[in-house]
Each structure stands twice: as structure tokens, then as C-alpha cells.
Biotite code that builds the C-alpha atoms (Angstrom):
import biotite.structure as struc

atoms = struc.array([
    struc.Atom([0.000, 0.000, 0.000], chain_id="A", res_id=1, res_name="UNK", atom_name="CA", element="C"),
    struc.Atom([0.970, 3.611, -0.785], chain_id="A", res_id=2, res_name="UNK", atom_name="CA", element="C"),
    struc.Atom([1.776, 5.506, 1.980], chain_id="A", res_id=3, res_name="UNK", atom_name="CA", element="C"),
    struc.Atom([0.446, 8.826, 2.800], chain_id="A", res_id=4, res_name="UNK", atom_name="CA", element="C"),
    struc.Atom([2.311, 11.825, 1.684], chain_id="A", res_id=5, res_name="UNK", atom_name="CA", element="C"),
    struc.Atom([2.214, 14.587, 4.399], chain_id="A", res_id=6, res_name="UNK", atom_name="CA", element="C"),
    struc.Atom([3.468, 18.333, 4.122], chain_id="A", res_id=7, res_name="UNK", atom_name="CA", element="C"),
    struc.Atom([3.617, 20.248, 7.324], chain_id="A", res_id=8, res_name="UNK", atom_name="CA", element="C"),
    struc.Atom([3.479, 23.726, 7.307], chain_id="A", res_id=9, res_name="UNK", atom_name="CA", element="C"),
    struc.Atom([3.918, 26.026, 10.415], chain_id="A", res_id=10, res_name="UNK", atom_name="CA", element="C"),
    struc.Atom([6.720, 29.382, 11.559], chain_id="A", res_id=11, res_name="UNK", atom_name="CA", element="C"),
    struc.Atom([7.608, 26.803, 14.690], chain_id="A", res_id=12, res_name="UNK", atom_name="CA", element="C"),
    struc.Atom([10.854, 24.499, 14.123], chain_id="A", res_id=13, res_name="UNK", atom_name="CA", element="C"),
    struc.Atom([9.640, 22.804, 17.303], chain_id="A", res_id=14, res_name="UNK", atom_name="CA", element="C"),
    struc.Atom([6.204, 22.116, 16.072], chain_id="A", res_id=15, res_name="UNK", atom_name="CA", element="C"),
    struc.Atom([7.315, 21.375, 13.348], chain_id="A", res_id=16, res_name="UNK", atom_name="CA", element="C"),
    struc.Atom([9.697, 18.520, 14.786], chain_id="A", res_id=17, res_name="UNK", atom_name="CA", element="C"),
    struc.Atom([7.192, 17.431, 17.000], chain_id="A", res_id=18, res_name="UNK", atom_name="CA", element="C"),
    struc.Atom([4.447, 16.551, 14.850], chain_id="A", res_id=19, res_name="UNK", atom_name="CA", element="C"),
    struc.Atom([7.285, 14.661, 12.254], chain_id="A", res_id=20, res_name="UNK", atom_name="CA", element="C"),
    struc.Atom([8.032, 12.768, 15.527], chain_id="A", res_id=21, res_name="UNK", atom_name="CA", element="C"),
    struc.Atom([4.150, 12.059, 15.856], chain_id="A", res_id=22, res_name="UNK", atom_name="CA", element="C"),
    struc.Atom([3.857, 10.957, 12.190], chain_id="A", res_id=23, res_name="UNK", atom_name="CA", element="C"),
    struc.Atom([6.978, 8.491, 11.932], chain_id="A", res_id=24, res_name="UNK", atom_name="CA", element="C"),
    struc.Atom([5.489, 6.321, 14.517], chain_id="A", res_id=25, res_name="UNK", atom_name="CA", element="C"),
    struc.Atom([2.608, 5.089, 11.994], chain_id="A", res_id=26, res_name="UNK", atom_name="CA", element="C"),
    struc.Atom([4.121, 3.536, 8.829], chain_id="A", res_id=27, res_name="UNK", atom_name="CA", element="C"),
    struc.Atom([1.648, 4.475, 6.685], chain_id="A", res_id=28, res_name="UNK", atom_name="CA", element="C"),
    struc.Atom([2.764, 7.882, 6.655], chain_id="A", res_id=29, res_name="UNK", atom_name="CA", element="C"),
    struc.Atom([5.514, 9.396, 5.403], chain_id="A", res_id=30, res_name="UNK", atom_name="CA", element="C"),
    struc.Atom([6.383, 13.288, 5.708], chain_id="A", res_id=31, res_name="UNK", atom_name="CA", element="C"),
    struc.Atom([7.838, 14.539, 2.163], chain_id="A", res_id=32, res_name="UNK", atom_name="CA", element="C"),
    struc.Atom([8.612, 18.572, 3.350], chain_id="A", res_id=33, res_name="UNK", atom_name="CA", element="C"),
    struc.Atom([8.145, 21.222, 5.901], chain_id="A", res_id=34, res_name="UNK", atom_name="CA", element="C"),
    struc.Atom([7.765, 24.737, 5.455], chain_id="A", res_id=35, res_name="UNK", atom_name="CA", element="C"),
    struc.Atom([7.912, 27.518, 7.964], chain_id="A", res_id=36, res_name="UNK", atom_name="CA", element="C"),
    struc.Atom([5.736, 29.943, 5.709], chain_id="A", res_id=37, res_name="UNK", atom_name="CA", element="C"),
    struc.Atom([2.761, 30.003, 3.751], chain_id="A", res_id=38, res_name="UNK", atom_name="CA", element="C"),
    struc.Atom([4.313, 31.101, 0.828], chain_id="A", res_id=39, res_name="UNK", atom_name="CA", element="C"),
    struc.Atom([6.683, 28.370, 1.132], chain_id="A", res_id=40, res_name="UNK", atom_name="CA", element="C"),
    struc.Atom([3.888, 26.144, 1.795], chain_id="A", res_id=41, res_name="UNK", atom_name="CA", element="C"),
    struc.Atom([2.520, 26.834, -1.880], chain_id="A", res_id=42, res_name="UNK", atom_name="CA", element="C"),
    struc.Atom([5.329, 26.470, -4.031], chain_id="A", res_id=43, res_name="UNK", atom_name="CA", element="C"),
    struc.Atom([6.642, 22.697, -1.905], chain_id="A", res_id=44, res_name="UNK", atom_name="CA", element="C"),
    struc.Atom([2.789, 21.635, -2.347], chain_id="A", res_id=45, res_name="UNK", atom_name="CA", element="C"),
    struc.Atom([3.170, 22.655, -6.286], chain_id="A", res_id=46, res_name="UNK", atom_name="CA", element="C"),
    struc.Atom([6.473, 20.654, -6.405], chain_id="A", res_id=47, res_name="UNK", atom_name="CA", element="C"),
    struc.Atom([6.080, 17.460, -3.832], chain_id="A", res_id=48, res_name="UNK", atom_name="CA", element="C"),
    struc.Atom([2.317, 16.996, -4.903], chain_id="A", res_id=49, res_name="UNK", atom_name="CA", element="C"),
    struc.Atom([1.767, 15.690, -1.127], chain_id="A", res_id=50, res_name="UNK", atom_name="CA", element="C"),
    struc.Atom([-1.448, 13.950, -0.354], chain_id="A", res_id=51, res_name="UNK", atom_name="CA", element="C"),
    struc.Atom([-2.417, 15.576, 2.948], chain_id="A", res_id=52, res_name="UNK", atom_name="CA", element="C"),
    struc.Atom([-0.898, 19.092, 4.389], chain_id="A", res_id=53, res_name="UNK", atom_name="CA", element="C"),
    struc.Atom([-0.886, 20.223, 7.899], chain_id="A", res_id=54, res_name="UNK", atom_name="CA", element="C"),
    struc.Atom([-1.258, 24.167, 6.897], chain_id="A", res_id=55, res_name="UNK", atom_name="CA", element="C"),
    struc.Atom([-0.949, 26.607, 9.761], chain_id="A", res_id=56, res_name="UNK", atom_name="CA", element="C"),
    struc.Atom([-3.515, 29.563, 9.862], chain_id="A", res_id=57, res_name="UNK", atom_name="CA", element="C"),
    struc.Atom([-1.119, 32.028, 11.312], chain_id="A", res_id=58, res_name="UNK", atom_name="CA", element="C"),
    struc.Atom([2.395, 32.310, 9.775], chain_id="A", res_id=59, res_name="UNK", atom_name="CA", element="C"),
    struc.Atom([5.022, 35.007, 8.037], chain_id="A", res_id=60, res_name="UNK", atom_name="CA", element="C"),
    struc.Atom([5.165, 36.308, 4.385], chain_id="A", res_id=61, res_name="UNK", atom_name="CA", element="C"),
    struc.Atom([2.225, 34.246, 3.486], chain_id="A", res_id=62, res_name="UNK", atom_name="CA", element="C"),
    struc.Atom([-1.056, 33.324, 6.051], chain_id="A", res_id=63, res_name="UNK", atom_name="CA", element="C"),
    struc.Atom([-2.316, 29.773, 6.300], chain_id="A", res_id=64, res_name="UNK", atom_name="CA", element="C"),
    struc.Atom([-5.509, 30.933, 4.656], chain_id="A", res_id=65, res_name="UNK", atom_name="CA", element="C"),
    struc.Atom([-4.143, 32.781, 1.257], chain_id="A", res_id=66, res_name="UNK", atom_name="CA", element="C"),
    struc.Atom([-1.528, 29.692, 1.259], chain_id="A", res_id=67, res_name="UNK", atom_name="CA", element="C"),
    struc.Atom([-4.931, 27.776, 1.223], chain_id="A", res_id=68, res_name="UNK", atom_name="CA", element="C"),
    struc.Atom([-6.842, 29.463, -1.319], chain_id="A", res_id=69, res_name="UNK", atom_name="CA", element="C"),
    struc.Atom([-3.446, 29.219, -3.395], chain_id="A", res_id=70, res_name="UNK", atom_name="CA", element="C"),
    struc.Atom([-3.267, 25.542, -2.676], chain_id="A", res_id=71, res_name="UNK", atom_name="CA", element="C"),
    struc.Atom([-6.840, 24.453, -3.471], chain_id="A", res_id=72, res_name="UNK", atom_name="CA", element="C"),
    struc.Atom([-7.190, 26.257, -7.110], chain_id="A", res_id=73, res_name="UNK", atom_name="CA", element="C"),
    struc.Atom([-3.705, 24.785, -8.010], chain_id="A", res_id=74, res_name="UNK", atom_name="CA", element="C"),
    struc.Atom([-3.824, 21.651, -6.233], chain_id="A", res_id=75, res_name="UNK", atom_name="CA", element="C"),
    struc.Atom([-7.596, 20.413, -6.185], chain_id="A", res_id=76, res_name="UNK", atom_name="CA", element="C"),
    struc.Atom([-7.053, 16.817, -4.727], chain_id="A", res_id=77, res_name="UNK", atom_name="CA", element="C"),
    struc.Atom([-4.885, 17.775, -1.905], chain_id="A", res_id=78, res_name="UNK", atom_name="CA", element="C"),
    struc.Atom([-6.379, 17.707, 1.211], chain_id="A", res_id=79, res_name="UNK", atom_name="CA", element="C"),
    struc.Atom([-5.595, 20.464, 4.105], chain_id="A", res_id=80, res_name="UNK", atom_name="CA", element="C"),
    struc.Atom([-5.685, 20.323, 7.481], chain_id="A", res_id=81, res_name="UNK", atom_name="CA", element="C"),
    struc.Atom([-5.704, 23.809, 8.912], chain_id="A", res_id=82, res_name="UNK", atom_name="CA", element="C"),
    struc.Atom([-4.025, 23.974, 12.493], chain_id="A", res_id=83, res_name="UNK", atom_name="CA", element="C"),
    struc.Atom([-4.696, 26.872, 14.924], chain_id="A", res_id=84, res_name="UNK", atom_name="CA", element="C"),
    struc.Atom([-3.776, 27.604, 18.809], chain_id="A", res_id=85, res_name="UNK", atom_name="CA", element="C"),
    struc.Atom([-7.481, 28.943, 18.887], chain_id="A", res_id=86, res_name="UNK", atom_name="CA", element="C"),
    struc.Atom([-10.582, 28.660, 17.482], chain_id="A", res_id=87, res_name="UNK", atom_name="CA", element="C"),
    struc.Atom([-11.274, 31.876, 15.691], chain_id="A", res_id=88, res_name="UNK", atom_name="CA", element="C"),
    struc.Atom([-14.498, 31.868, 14.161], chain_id="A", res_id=89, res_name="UNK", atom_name="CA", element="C"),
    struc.Atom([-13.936, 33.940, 11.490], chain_id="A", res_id=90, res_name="UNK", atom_name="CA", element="C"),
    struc.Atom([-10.980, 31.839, 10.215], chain_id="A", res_id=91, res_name="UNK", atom_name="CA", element="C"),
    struc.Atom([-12.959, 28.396, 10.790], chain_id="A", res_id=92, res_name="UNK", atom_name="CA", element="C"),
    struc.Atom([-15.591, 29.331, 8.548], chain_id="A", res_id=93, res_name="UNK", atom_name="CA", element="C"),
    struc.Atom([-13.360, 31.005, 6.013], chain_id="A", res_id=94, res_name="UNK", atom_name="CA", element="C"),
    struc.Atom([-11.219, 27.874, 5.686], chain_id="A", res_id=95, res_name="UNK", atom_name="CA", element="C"),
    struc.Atom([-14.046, 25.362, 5.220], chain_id="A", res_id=96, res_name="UNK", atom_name="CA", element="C"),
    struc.Atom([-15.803, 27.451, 3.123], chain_id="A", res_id=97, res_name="UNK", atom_name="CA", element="C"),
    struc.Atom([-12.670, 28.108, 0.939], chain_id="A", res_id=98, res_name="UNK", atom_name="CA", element="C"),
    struc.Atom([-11.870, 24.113, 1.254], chain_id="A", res_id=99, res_name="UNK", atom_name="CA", element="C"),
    struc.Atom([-10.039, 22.616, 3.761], chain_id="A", res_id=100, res_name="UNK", atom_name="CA", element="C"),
    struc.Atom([-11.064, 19.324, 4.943], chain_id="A", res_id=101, res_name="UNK", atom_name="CA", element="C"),
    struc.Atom([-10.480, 20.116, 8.158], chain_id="A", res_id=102, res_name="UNK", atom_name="CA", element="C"),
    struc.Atom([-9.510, 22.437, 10.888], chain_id="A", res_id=103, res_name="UNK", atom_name="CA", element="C"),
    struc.Atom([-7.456, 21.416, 14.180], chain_id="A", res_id=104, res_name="UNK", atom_name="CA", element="C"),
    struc.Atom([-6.698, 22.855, 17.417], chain_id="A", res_id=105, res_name="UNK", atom_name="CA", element="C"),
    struc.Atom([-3.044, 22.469, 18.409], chain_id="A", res_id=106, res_name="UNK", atom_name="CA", element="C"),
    struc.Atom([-3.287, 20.926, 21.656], chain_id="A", res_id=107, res_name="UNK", atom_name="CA", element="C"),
    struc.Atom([-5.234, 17.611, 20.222], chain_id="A", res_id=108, res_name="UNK", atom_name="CA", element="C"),
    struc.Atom([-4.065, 14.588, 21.221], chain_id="A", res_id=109, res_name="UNK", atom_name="CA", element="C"),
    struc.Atom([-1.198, 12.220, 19.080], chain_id="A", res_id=110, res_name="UNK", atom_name="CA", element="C"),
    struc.Atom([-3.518, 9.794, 18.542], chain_id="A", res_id=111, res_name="UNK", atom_name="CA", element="C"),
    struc.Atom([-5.855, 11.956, 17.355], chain_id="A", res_id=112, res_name="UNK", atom_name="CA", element="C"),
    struc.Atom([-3.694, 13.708, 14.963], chain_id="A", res_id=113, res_name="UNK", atom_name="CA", element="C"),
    struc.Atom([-3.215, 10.695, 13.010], chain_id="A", res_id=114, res_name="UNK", atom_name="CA", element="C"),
    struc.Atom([-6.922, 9.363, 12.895], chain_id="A", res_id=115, res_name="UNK", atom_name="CA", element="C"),
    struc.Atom([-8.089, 12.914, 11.174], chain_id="A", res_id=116, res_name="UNK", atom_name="CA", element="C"),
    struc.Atom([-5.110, 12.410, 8.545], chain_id="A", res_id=117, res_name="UNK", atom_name="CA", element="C"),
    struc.Atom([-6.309, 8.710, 7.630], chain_id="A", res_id=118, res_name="UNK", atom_name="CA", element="C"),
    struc.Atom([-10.242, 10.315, 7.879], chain_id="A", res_id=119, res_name="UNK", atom_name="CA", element="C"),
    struc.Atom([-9.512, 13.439, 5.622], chain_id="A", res_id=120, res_name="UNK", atom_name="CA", element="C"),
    struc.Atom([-7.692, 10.969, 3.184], chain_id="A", res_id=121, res_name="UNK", atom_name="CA", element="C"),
    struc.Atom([-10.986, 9.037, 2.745], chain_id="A", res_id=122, res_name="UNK", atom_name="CA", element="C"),
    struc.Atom([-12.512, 11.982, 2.208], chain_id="A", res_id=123, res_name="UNK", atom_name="CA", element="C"),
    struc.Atom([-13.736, 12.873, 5.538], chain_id="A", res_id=124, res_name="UNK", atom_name="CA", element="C"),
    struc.Atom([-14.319, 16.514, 6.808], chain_id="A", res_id=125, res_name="UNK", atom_name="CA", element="C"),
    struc.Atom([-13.025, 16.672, 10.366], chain_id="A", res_id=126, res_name="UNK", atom_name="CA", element="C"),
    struc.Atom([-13.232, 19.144, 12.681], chain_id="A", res_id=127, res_name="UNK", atom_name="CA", element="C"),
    struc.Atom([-11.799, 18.686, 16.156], chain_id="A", res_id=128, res_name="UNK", atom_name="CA", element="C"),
    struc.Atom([-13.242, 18.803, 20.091], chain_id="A", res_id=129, res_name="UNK", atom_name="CA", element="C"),
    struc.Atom([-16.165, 21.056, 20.799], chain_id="A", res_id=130, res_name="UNK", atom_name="CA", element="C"),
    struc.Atom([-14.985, 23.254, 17.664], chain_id="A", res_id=131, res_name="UNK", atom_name="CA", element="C"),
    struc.Atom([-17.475, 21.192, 15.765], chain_id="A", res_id=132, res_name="UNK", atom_name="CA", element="C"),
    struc.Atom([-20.515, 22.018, 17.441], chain_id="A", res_id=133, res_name="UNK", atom_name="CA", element="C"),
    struc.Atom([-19.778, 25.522, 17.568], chain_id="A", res_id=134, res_name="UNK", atom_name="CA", element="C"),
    struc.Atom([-18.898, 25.361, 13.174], chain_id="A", res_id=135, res_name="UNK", atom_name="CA", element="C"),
    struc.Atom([-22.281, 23.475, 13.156], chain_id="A", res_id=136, res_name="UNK", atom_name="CA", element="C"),
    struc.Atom([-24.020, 26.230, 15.453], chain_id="A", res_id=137, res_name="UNK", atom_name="CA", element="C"),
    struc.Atom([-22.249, 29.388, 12.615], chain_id="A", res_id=138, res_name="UNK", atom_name="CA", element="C"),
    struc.Atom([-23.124, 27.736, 9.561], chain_id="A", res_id=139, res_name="UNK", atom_name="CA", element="C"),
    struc.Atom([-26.530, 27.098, 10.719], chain_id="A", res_id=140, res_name="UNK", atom_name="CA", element="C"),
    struc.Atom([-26.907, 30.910, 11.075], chain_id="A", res_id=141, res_name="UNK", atom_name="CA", element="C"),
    struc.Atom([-24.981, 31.886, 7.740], chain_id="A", res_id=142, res_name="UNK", atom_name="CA", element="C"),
    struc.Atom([-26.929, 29.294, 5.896], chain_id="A", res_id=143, res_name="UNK", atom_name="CA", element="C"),
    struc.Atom([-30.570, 29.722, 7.364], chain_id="A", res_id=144, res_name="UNK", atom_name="CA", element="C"),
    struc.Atom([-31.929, 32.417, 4.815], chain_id="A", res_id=145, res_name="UNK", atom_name="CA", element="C"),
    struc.Atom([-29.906, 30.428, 1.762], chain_id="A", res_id=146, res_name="UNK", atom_name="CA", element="C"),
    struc.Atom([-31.877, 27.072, 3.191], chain_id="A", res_id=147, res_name="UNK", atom_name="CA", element="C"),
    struc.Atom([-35.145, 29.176, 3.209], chain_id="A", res_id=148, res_name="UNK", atom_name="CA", element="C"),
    struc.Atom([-34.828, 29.034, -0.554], chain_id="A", res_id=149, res_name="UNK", atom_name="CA", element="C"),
    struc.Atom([-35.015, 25.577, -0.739], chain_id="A", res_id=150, res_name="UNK", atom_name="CA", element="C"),
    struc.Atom([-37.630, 22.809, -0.926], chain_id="A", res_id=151, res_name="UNK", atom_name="CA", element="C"),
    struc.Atom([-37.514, 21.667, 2.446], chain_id="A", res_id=152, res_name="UNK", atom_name="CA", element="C"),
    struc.Atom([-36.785, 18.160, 2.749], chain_id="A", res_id=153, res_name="UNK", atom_name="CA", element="C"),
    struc.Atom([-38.692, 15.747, 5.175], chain_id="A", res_id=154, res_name="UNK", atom_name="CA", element="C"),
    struc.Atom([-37.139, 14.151, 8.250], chain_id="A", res_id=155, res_name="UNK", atom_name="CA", element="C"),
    struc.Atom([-36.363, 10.862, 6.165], chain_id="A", res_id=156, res_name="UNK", atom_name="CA", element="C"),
    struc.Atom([-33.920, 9.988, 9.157], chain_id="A", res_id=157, res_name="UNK", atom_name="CA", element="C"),
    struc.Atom([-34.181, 7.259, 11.111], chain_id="A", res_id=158, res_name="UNK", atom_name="CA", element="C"),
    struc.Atom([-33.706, 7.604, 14.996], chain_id="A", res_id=159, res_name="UNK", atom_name="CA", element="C"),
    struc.Atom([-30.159, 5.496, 14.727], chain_id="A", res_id=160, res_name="UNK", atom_name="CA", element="C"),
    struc.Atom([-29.074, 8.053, 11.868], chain_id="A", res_id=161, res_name="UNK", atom_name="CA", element="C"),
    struc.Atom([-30.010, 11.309, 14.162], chain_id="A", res_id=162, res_name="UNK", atom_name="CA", element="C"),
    struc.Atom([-27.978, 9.379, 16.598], chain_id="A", res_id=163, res_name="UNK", atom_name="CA", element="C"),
    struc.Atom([-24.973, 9.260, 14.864], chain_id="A", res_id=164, res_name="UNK", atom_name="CA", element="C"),
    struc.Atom([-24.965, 13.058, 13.674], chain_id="A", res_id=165, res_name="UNK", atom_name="CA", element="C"),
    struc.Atom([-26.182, 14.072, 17.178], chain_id="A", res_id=166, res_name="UNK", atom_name="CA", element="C"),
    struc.Atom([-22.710, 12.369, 17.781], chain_id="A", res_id=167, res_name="UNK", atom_name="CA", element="C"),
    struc.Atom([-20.971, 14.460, 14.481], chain_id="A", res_id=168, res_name="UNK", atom_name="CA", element="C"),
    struc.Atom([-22.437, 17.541, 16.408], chain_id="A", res_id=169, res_name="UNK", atom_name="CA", element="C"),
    struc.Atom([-20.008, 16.591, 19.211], chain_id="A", res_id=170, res_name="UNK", atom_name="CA", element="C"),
    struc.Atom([-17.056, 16.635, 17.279], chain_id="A", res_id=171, res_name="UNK", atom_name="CA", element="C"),
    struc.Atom([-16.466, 12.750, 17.561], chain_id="A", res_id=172, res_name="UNK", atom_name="CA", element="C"),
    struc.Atom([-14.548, 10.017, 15.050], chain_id="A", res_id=173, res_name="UNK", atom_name="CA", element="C"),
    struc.Atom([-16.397, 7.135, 13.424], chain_id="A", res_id=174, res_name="UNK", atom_name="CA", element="C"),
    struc.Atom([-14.708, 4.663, 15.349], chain_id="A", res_id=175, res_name="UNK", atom_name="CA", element="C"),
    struc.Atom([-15.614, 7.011, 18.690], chain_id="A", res_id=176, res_name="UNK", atom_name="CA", element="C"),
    struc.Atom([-19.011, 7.143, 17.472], chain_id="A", res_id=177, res_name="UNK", atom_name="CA", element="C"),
    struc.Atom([-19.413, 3.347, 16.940], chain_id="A", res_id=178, res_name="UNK", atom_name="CA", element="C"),
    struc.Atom([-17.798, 2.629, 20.714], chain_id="A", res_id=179, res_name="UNK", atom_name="CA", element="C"),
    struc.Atom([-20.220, 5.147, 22.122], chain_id="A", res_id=180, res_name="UNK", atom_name="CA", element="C"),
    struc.Atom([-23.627, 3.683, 20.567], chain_id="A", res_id=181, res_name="UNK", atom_name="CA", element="C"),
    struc.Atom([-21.772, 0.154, 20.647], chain_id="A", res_id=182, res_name="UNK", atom_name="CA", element="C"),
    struc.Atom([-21.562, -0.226, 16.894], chain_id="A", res_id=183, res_name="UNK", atom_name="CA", element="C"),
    struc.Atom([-18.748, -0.919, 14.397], chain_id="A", res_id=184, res_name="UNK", atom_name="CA", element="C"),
    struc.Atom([-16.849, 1.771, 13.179], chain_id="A", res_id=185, res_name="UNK", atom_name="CA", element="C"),
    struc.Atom([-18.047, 0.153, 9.399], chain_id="A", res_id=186, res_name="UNK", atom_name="CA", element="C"),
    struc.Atom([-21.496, 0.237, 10.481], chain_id="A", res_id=187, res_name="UNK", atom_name="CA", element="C"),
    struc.Atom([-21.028, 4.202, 11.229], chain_id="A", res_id=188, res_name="UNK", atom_name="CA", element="C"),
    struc.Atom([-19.807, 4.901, 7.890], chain_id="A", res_id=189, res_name="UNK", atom_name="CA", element="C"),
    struc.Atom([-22.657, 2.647, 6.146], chain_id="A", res_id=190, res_name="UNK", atom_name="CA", element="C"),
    struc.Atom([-25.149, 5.114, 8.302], chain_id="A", res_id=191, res_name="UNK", atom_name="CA", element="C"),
    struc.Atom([-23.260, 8.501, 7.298], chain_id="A", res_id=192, res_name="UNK", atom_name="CA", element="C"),
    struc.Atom([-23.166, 7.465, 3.835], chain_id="A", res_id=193, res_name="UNK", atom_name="CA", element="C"),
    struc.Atom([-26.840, 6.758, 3.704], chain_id="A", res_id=194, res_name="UNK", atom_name="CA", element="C"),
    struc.Atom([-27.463, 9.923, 5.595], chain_id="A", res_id=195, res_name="UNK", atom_name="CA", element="C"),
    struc.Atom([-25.666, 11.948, 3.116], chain_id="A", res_id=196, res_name="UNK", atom_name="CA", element="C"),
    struc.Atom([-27.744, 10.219, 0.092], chain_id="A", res_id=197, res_name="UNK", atom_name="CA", element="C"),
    struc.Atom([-30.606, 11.268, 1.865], chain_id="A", res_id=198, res_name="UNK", atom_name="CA", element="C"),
    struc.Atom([-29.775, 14.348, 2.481], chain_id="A", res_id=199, res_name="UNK", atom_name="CA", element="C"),
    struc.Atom([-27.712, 14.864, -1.067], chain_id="A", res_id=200, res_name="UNK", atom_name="CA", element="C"),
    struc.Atom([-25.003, 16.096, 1.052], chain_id="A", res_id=201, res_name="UNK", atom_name="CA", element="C"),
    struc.Atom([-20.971, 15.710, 0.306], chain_id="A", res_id=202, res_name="UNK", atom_name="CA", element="C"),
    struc.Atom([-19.994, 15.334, 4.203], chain_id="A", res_id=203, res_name="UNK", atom_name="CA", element="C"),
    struc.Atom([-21.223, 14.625, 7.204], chain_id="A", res_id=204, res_name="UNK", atom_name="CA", element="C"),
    struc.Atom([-20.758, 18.315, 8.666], chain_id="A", res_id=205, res_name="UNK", atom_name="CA", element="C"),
    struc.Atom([-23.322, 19.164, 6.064], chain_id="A", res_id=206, res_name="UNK", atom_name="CA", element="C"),
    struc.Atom([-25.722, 16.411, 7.148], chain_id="A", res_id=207, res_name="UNK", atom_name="CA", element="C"),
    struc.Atom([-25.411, 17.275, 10.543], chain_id="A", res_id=208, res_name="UNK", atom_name="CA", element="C"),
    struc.Atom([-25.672, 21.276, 9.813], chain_id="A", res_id=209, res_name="UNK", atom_name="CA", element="C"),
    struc.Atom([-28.919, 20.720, 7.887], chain_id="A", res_id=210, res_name="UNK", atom_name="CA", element="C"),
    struc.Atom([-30.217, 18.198, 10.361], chain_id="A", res_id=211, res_name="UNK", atom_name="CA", element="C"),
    struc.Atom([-29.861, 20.907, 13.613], chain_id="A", res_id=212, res_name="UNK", atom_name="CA", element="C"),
    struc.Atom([-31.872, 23.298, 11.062], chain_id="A", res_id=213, res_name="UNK", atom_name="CA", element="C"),
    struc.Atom([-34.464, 20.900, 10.480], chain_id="A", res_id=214, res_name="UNK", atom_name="CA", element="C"),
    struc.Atom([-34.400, 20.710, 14.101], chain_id="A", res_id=215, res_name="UNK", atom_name="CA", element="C"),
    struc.Atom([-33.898, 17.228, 14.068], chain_id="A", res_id=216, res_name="UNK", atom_name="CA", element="C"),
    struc.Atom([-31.269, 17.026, 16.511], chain_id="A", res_id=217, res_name="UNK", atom_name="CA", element="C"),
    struc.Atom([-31.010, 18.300, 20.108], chain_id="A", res_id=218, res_name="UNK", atom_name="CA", element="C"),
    struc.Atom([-29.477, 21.725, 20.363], chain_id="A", res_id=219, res_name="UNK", atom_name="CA", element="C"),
    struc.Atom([-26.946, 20.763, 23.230], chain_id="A", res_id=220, res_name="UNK", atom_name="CA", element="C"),
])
């Protein structure tokens, strides 16, 4: 199997070294530069073609979030991973809505680290800790008069589906998910996908978004 191609961008040398440290203990990884500037960021992403890059919001010459815009014209199938020491709403919703897959607060957890890389390589949208009920809680305001334009859709969710995104709400993983409503972390995905055909949405941050609009889901 291939292994994951990583970039890592951020002004920190220490950072920097301790997040290479994180990724060379899982094998399927492998780090292929490291940039301490956004600018920087850009042109090794042009060059190494990585698959996944840890982008910085806040860094010299070039910010994380014009590095980003740079990045996902240019580079469409690369997926970003936008990594902050706070949780700036302004910049959260800027970088999802310009593309990242995802956007991280610094003091997560190793093991954590490396589950959103192997999610946002699938495809998944990740957002970490209680930053993803409070993305869910903005985009439900910023999107409320574009949804009253819609047909609205019926509550075609089961009570096992509004389960699971009550549990997207909260921030948590698949395989967190499936331990917490005793499930497999397969059967999660099977559910999500379904929910998303439903709900002809491309992630589950949408589902879950449009669900707490609906008010389907507990507002807690």
C-alpha cells in the first residue's frame, strides 16, 4: 500500500519537529517537506504533490488561509488540514468554506492527529473537540436564509441516523461514534453514507448542519 504523503506547514521548528516525531510512529505515513511559511507552503505543495498538508492559519510572508486558497485552485485533490492555537471563528468558517477538509486545534491529542489524517484521506471533513458544534451552530446561522430558498426536505432519518450526527455535532470520530452507541466503526460509515444520500449532502458536517436546522437534533 501507498503511503500517505504529508506536508507540514507552520513558523515553529519545534512544532514542526514534534508533529514529524508524531507521524513516523505510523508507517503508513511518510512526511515529504516542511515549510515555515505560507508562501513556502505553496510552491513545496506545487512541487512534492503531497497527499495531505498540515497548513498553519497564522504564519510570516504568506497566512495559512491565502496559502490555502493558493493551494486548493492549483492543487484540487490535496487535502488540508488547517491547524490553529485557537478557534477563531472567522478563520474556521473562512477555511471550510474556501476548502479545507479540516480544521485542528493544536493541543489535540497524538492519537488523534493521526486518525483525522487517515479520515480526511478518505474523504472525511473533520473538525476537532467542541470546535465542531460551535462550526455546526455558525453555519446554521450563515446558511438559514440560503436554506429558506429551498424545498424543504422531510425528516427521512431514522432515529439510529439522528444518533450518529447528534454524535458528528459533538465533534467525535467514526470509530468514537461506533464505541459510544456500541456499533462498528463500518457500520457508522454505512449510516453517514446513507445519511448523506438522503440528504444529497458531500460530508457529514453538512448532514449534521442541515439536520440541527431541520431541528432534528437536540441543540446541546
Amino acid at each position: 500500500m501507498d503511503k500517505i504523503k504529508v506536508l507540514i506547514a507552520d513558523d515553529h521548528y519545534l512544532f514542526i519537529r514534534g508533529i514529524e516525531s508524531i507521524l513516523m510512529e505510523d508507517e503508513s505515513l511518510q512526511v515529504i517537506g516542511k515549510s515555515s511559511n505560507g508562501k513556502e507552503a505553496y510552491e513545496l505543495a506545487k512541487q512534492l504533490k503531497p497527499d495531505v498538508i498540515l497548513l498553519d492559519v497564522n504564519m510570516p510572508v504568506m497566512d495559512g488561509l491565502e496559502a490555502l486558497k493558493l493551494i486548493i485552485h492549483d492543487l484540487p485533490d490535496v487535502k488540508v488540514l488547517m491547524l490553529t492555537i485557537n478557534d477563531n471563528d472567522d478563520q474556521l468558517l473562512e477555511a471550510l468554506k474556501t476548502g479545507a477538509k479540516g480544521y485542528l486545534l493544536k493541543d489535540l491529542l497524538p492519537n488523534e492527529l493521526l486518525t483525522f489524517i487517515h479520515m480526511v484521506q478518505r474523504g472525511e471533513s473533520v473538525i476537532s473537540g467542541h470546535m465542531a458544534g460551535k462550526i455546526i451552530e455558525n453555519l446554521n446561522k450563515t446558511t438559514s436564509k440560503k436554506s429558506k430558498l429551498l424545498d424543504k426536505k422531510m425528516d427521512v432519518l431514522t432515529r439510529r441516523e439522528k444518533e450518529i450526527l447528534q454524535h458528528v455535532k459533538k465533534g467525535l470520530t467514526n470509530r468514537e461514534i461506533g464505541e459510544a452507541l456500541f456499533i462498528s466503526e463500518n457500520t457508522v460509515k454505512n449510516h453517514l453514507r446513507n445519511i448523506m444520500e438522503k440528504l444529497h449532502m458531500s460530508n457529514r458536517v453538512q448532514a449534521a448542519t442541515y439536520a440541527l436546522q431541520e431541528g432534528w437534533l437536540e441543540k446541546v
